[in-house]
Biopython code that builds the backbone (N, CA, C, O; Angstrom):
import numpy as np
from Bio.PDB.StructureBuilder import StructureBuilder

atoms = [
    (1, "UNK", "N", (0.848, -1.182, 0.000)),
    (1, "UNK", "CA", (0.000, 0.000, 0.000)),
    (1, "UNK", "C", (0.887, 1.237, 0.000)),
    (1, "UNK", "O", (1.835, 1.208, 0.785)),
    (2, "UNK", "N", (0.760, 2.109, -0.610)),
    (2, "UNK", "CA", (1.007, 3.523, -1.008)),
    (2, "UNK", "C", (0.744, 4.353, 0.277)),
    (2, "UNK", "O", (-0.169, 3.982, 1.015)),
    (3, "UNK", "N", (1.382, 5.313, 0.558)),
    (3, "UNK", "CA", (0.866, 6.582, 0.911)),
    (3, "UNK", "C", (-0.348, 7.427, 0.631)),
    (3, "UNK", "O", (-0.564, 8.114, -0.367)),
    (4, "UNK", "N", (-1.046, 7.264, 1.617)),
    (4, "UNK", "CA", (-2.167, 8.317, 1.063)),
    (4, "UNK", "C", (-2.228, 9.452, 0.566)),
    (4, "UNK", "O", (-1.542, 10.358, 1.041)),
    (5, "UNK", "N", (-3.082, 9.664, -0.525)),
    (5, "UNK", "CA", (-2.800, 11.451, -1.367)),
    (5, "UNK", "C", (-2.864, 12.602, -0.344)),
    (5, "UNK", "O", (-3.521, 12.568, 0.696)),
    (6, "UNK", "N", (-2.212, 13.473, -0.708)),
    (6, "UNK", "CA", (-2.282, 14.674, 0.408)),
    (6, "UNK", "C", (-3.760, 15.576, 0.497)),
    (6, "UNK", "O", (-4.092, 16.438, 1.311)),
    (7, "UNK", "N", (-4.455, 15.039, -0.621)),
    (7, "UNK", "CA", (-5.684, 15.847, -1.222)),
    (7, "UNK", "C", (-6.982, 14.825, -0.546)),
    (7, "UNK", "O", (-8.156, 15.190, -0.487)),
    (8, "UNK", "N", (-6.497, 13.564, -0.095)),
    (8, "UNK", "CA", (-7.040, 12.899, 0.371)),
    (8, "UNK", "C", (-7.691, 12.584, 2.026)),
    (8, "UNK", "O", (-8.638, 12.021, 2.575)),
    (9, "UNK", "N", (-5.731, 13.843, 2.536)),
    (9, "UNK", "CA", (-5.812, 13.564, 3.509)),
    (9, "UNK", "C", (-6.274, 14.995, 4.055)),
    (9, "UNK", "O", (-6.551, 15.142, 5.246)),
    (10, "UNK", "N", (-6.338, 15.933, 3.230)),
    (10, "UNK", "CA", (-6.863, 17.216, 3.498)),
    (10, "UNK", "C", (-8.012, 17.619, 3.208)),
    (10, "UNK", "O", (-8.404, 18.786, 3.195)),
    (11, "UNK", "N", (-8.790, 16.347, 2.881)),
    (11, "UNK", "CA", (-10.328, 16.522, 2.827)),
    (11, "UNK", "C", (-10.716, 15.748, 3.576)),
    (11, "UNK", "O", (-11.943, 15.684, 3.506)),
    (12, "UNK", "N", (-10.102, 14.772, 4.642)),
    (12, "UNK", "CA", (-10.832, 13.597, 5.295)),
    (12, "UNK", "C", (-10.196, 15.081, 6.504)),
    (12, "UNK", "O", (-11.131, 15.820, 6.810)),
    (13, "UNK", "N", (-9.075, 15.422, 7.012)),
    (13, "UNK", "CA", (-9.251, 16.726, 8.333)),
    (13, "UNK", "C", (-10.429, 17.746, 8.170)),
    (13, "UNK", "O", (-11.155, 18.242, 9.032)),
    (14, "UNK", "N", (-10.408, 17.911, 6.824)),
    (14, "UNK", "CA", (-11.571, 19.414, 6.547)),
    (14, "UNK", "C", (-13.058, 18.941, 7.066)),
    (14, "UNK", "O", (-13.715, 19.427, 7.987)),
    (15, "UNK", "N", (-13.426, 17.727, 6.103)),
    (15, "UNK", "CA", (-14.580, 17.194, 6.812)),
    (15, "UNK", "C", (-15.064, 16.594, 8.002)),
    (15, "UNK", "O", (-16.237, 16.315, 8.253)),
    (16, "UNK", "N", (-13.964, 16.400, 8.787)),
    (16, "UNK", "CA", (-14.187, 15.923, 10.245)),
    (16, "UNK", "C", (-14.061, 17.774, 10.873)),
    (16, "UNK", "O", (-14.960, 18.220, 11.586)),
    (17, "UNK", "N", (-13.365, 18.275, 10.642)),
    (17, "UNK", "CA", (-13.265, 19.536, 11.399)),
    (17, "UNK", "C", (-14.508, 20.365, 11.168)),
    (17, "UNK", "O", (-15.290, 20.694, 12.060)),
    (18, "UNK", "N", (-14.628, 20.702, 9.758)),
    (18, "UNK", "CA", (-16.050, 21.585, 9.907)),
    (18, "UNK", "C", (-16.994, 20.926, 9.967)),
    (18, "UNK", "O", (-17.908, 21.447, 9.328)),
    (19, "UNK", "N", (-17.361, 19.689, 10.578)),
    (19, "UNK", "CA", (-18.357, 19.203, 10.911)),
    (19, "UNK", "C", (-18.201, 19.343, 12.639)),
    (19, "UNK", "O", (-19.223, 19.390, 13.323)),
    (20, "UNK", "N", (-17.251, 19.384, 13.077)),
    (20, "UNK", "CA", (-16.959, 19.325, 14.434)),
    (20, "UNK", "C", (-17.400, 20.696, 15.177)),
    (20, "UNK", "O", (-18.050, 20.848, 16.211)),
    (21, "UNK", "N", (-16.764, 21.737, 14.203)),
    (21, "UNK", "CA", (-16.779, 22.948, 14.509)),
    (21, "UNK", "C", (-17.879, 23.755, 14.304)),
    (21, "UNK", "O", (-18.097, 24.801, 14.915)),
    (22, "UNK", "N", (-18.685, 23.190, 13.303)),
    (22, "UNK", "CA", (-20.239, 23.712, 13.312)),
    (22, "UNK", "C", (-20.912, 23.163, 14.435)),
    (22, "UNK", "O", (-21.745, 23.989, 14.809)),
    (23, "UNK", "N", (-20.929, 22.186, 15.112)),
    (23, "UNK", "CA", (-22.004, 21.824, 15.931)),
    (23, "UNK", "C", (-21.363, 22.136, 17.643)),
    (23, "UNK", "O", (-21.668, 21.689, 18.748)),
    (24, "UNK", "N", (-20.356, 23.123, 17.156)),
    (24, "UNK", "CA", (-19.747, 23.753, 19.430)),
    (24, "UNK", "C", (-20.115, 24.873, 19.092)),
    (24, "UNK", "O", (-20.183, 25.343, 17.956)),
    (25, "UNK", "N", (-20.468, 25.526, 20.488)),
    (25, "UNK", "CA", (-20.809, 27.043, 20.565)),
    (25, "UNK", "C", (-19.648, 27.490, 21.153)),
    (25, "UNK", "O", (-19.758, 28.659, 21.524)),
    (26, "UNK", "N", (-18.174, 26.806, 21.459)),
    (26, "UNK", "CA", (-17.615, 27.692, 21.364)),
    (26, "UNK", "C", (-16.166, 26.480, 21.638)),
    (26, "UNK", "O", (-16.478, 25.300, 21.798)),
    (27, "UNK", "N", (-14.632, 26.869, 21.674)),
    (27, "UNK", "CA", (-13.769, 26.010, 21.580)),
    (27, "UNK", "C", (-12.656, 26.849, 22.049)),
    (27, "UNK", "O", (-12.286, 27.999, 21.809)),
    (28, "UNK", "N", (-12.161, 25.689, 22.953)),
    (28, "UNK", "CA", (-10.548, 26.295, 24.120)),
    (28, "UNK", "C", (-9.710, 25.673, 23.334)),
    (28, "UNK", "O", (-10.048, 25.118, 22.288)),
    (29, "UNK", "N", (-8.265, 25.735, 23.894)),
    (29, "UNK", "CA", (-7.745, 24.673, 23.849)),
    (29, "UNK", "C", (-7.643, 23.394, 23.951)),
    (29, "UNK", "O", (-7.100, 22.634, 23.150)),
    (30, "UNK", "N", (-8.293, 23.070, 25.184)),
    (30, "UNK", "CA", (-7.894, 21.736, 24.798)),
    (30, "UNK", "C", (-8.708, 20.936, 24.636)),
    (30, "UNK", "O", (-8.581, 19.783, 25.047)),
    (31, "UNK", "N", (-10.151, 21.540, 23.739)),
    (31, "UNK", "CA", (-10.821, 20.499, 22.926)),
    (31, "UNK", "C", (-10.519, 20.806, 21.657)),
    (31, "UNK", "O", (-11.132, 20.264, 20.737)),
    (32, "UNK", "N", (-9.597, 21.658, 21.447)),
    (32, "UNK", "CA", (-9.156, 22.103, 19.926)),
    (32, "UNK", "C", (-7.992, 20.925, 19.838)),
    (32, "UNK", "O", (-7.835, 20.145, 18.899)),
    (33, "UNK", "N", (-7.163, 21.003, 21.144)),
    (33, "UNK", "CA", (-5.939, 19.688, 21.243)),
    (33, "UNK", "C", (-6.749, 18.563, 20.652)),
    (33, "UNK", "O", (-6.477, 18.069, 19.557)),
    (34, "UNK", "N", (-7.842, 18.137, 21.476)),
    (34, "UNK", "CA", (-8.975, 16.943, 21.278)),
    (34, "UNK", "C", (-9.095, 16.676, 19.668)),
    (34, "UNK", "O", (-8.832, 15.591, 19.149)),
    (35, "UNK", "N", (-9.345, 17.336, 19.267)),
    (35, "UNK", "CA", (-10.197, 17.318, 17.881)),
    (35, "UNK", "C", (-8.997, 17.430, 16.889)),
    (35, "UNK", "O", (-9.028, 16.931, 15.764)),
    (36, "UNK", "N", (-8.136, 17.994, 17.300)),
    (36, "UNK", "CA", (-6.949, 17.721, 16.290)),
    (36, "UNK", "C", (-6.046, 15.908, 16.329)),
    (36, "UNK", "O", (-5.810, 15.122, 15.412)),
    (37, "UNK", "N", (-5.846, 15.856, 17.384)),
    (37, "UNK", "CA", (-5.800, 14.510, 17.501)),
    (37, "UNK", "C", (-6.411, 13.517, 17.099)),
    (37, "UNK", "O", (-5.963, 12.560, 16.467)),
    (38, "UNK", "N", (-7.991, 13.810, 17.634)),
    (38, "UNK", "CA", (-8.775, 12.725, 16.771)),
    (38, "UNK", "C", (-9.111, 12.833, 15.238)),
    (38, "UNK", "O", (-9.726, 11.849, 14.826)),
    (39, "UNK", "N", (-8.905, 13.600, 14.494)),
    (39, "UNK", "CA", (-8.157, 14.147, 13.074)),
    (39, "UNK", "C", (-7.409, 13.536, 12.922)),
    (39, "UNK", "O", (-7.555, 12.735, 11.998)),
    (40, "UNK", "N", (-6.127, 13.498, 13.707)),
    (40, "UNK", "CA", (-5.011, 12.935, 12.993)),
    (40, "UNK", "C", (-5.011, 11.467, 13.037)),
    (40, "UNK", "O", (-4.212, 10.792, 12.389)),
    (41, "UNK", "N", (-6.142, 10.857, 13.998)),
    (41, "UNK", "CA", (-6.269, 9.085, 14.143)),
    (41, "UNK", "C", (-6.715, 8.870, 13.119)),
    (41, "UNK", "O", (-6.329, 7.849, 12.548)),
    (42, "UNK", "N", (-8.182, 10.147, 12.148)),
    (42, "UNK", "CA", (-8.481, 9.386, 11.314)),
    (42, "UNK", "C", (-8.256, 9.056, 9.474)),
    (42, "UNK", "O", (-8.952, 8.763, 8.502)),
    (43, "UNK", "N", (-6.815, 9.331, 9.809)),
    (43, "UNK", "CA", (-5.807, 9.329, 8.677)),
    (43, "UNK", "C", (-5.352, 7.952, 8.745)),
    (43, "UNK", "O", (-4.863, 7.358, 9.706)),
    (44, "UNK", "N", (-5.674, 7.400, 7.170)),
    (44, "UNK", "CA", (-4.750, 6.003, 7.118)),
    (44, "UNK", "C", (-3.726, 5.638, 7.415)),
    (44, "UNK", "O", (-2.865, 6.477, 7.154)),
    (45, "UNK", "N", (-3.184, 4.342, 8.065)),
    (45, "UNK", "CA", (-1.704, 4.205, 8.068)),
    (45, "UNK", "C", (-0.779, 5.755, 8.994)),
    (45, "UNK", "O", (0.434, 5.835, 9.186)),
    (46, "UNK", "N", (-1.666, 6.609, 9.331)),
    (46, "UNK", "CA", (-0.744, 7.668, 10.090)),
    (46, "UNK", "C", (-0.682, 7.059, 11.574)),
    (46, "UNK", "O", (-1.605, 6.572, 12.226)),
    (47, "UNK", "N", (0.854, 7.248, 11.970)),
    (47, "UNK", "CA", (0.912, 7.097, 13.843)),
    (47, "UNK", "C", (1.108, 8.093, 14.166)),
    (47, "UNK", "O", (1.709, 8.963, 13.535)),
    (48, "UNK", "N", (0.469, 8.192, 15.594)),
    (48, "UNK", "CA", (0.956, 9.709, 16.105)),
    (48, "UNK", "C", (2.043, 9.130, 17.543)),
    (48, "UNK", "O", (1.789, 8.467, 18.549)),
    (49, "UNK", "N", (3.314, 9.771, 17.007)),
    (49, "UNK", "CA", (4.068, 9.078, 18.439)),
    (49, "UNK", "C", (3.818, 9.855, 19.412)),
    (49, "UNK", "O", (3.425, 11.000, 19.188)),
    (50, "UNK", "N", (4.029, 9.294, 20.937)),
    (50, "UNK", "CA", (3.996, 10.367, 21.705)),
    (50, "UNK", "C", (2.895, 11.117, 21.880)),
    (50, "UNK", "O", (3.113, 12.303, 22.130)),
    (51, "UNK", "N", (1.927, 10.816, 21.828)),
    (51, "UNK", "CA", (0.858, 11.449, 21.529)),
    (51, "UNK", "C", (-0.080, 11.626, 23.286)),
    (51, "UNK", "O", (-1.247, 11.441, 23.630)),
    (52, "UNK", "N", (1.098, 12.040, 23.966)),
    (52, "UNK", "CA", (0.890, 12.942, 25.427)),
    (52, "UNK", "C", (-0.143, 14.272, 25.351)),
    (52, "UNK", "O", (0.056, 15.419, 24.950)),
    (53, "UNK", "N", (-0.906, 13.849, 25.710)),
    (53, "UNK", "CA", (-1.995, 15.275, 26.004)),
    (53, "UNK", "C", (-1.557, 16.355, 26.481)),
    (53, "UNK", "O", (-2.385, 17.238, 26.706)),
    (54, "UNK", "N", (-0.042, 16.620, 26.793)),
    (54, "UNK", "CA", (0.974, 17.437, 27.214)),
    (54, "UNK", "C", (1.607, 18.443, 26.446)),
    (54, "UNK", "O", (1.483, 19.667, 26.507)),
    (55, "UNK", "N", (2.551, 17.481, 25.454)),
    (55, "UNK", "CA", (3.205, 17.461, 24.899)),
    (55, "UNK", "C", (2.596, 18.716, 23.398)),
    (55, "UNK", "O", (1.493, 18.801, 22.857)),
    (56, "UNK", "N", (3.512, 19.268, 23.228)),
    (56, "UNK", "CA", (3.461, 20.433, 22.008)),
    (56, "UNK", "C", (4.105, 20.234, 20.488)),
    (56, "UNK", "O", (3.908, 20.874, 19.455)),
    (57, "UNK", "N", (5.131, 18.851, 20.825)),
    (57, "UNK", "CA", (6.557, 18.771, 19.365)),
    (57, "UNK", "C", (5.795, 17.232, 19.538)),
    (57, "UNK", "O", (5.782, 16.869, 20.715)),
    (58, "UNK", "N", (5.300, 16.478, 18.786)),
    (58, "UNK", "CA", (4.871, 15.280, 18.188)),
    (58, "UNK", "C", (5.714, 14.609, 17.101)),
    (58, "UNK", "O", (6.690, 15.340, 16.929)),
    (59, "UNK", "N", (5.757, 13.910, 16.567)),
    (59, "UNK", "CA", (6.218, 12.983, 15.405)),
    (59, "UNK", "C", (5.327, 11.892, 14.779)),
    (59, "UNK", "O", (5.160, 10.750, 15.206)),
    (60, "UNK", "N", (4.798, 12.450, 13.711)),
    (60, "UNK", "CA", (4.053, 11.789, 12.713)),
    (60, "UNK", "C", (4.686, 10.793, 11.997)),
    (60, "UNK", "O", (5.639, 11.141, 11.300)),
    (61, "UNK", "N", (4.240, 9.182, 12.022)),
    (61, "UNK", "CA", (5.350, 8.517, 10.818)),
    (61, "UNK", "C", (4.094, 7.741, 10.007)),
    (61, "UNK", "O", (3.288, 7.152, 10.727)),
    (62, "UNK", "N", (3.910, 7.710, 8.759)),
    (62, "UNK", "CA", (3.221, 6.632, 8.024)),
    (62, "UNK", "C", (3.622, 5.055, 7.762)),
    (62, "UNK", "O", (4.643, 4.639, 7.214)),
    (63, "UNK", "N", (2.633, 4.369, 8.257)),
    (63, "UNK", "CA", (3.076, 2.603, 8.335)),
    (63, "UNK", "C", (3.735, 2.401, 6.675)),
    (63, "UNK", "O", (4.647, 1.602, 6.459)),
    (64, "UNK", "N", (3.271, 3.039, 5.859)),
    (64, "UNK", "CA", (4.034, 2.350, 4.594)),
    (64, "UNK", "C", (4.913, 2.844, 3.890)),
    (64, "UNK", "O", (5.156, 2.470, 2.743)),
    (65, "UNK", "N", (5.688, 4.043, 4.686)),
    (65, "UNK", "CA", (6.531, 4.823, 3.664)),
    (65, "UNK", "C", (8.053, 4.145, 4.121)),
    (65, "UNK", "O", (8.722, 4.147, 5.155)),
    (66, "UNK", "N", (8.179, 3.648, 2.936)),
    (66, "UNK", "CA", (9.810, 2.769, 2.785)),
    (66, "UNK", "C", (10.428, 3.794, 3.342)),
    (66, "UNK", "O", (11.249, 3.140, 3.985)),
    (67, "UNK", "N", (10.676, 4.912, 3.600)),
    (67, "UNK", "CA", (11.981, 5.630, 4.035)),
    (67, "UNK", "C", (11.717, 6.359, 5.850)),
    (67, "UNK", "O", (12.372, 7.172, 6.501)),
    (68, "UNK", "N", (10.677, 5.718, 6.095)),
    (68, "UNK", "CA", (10.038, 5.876, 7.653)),
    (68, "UNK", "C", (10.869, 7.004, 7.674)),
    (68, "UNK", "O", (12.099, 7.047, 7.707)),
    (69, "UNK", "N", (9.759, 8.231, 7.642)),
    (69, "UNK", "CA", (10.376, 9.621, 7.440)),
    (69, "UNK", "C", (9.386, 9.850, 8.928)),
    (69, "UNK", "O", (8.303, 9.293, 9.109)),
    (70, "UNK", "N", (10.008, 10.733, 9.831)),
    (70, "UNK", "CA", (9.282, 11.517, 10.816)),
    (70, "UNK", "C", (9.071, 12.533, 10.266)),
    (70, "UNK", "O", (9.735, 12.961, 9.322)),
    (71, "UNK", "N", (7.993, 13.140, 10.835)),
    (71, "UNK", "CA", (7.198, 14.169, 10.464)),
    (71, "UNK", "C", (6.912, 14.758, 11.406)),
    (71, "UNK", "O", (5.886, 14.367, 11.961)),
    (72, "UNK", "N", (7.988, 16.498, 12.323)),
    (72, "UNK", "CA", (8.007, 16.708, 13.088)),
    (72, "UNK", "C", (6.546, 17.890, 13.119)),
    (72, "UNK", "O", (6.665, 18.903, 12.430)),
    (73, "UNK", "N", (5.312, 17.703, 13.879)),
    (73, "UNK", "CA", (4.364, 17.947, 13.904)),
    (73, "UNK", "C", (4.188, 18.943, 15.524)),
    (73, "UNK", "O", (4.270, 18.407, 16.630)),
    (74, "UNK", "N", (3.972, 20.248, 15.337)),
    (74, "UNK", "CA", (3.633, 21.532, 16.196)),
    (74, "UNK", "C", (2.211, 21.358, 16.691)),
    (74, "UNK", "O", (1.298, 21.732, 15.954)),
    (75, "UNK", "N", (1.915, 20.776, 17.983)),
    (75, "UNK", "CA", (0.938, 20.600, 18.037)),
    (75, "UNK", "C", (0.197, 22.439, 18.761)),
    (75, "UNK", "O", (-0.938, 22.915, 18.761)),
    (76, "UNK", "N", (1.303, 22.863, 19.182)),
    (76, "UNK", "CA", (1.068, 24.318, 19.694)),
    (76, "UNK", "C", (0.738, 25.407, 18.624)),
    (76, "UNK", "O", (0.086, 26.419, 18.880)),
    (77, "UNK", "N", (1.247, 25.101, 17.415)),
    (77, "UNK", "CA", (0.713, 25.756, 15.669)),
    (77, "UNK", "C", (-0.545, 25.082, 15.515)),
    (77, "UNK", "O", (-1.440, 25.814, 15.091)),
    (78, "UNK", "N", (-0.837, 23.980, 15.725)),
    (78, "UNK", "CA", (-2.246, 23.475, 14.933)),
    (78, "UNK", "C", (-3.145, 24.285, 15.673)),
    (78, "UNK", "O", (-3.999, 25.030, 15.191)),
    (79, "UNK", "N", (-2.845, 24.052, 17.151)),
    (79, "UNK", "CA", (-3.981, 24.654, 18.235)),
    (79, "UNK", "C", (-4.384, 26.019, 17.848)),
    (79, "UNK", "O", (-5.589, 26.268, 17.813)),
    (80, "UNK", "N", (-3.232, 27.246, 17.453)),
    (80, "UNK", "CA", (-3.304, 28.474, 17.826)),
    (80, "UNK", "C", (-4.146, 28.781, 15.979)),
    (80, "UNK", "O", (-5.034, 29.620, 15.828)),
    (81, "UNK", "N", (-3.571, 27.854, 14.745)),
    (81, "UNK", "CA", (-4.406, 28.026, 13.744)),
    (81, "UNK", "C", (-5.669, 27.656, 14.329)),
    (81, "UNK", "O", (-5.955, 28.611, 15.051)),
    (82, "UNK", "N", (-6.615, 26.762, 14.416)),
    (82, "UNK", "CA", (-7.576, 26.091, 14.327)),
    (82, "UNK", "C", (-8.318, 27.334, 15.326)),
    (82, "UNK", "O", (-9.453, 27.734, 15.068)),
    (83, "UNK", "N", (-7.587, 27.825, 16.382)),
    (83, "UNK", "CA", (-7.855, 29.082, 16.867)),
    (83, "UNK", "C", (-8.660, 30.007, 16.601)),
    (83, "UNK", "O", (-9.659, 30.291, 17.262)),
    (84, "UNK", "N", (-8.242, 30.592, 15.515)),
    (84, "UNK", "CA", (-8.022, 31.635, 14.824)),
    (84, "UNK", "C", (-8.606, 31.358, 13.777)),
    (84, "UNK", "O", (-8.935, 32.353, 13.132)),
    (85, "UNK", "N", (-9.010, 29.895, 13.116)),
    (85, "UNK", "CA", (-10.260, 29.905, 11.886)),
    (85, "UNK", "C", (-11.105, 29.680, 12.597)),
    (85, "UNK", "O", (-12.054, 29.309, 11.906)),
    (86, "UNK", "N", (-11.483, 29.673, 14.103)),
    (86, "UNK", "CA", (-12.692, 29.208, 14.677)),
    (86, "UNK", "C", (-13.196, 30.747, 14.847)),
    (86, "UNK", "O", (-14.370, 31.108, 14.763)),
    (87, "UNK", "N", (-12.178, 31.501, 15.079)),
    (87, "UNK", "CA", (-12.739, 32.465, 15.704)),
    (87, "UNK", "C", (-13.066, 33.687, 14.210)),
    (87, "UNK", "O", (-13.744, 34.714, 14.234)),
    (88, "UNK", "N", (-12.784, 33.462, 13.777)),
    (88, "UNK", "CA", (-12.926, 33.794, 12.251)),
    (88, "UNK", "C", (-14.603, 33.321, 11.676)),
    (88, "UNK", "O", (-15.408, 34.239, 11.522)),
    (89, "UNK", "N", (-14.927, 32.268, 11.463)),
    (89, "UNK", "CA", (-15.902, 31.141, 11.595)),
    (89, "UNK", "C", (-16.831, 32.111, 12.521)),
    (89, "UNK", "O", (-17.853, 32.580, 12.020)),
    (90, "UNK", "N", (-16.545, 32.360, 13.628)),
    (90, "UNK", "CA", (-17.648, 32.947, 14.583)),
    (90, "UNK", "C", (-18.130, 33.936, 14.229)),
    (90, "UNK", "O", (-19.326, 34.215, 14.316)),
    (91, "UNK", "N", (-17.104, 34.736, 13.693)),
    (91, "UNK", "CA", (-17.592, 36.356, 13.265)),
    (91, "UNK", "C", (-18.339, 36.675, 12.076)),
    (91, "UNK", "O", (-19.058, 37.637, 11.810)),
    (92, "UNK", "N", (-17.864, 35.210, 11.138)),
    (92, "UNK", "CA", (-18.598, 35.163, 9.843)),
    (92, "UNK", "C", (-20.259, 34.580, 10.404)),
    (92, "UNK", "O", (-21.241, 35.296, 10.209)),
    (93, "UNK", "N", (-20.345, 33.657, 10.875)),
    (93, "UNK", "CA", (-21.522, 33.407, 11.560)),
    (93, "UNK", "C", (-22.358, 34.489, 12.226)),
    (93, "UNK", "O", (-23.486, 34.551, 11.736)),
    (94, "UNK", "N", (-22.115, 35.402, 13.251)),
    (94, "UNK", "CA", (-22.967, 36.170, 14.220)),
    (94, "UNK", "C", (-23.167, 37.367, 13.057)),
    (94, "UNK", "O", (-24.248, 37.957, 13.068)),
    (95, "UNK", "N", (-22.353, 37.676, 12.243)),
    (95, "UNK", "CA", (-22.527, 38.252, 11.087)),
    (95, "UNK", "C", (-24.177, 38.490, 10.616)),
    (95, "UNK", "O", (-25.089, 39.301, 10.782)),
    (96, "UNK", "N", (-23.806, 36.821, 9.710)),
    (96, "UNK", "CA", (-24.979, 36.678, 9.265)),
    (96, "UNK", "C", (-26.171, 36.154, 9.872)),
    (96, "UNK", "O", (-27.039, 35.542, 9.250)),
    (97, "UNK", "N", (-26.192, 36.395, 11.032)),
    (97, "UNK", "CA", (-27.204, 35.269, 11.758)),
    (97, "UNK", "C", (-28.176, 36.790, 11.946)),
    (97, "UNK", "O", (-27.680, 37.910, 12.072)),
    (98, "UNK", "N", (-29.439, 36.520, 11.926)),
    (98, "UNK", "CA", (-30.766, 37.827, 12.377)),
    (98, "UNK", "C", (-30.459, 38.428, 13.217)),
    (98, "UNK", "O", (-30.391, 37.718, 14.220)),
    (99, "UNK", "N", (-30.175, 39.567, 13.434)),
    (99, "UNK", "CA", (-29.988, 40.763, 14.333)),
    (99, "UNK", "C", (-28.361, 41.066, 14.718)),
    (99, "UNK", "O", (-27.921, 41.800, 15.603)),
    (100, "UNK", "N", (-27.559, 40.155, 13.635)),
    (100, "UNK", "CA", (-26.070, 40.190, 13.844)),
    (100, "UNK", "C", (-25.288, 41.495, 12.533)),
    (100, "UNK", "O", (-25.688, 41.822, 11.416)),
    (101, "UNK", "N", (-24.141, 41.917, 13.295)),
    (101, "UNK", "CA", (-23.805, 43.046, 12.603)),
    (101, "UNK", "C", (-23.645, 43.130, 11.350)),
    (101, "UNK", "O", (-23.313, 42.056, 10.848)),
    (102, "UNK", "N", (-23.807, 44.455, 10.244)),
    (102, "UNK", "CA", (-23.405, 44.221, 9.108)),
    (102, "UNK", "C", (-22.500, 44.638, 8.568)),
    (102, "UNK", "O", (-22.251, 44.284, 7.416)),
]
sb = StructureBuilder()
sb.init_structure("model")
sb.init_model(0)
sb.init_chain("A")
sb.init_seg("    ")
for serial, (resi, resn, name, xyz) in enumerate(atoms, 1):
    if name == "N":
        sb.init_residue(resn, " ", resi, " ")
    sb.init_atom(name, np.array(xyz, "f"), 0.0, 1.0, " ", f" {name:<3s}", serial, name[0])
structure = sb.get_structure()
């Protein structure tokens, strides 16, 4: 088995995330930690080492890539993006929602 496409794997995060993120009224850290993690379980063949509820520097490796490449993964960047499109997301929402600003 191959490596999964990157287009593959950036539409299986997109669709678990904005499905995640439409249905909270609102998101901290560390259900943003939560939800990124369980994202990254549901990638084929991806391990997450180390995968301490602590921990900020992770290492991603795929079960089938002949050259078992680590993949040094910021879990303190994912958090502070996912952040920042949530909160983005909110403003576009209260926006358009009845009696929200224009």
């Amino acid at each position: 088995m191959s490596l999964p496409d990157q287009r593959a794997i950036s539409l299986i995060l997109f669709q678990y995330l904005s499905l995640r993120l439409s249905q909270m009224e609102d998101l901290d850290e560390s259900t943003a930690r939560t939800l990124i993690l369980k994202g990254l379980s549901l990638i084929p063949g991806l391990n997450v080492e180390d995968s301490d509820k602590e921990r900020n520097d992770l290492v991603l490796r795929f079960d089938d890539d002949p050259e078992e490449k680590e993949i040094p993964f910021s879990m303190r960047d994912a958090i502070d993006s996912l952040m920042v499109l949530w909160r983005d997301y909110s403003r576009l929402q209260n926006r358009s929602a009845p009696g929200g600003q224009s």
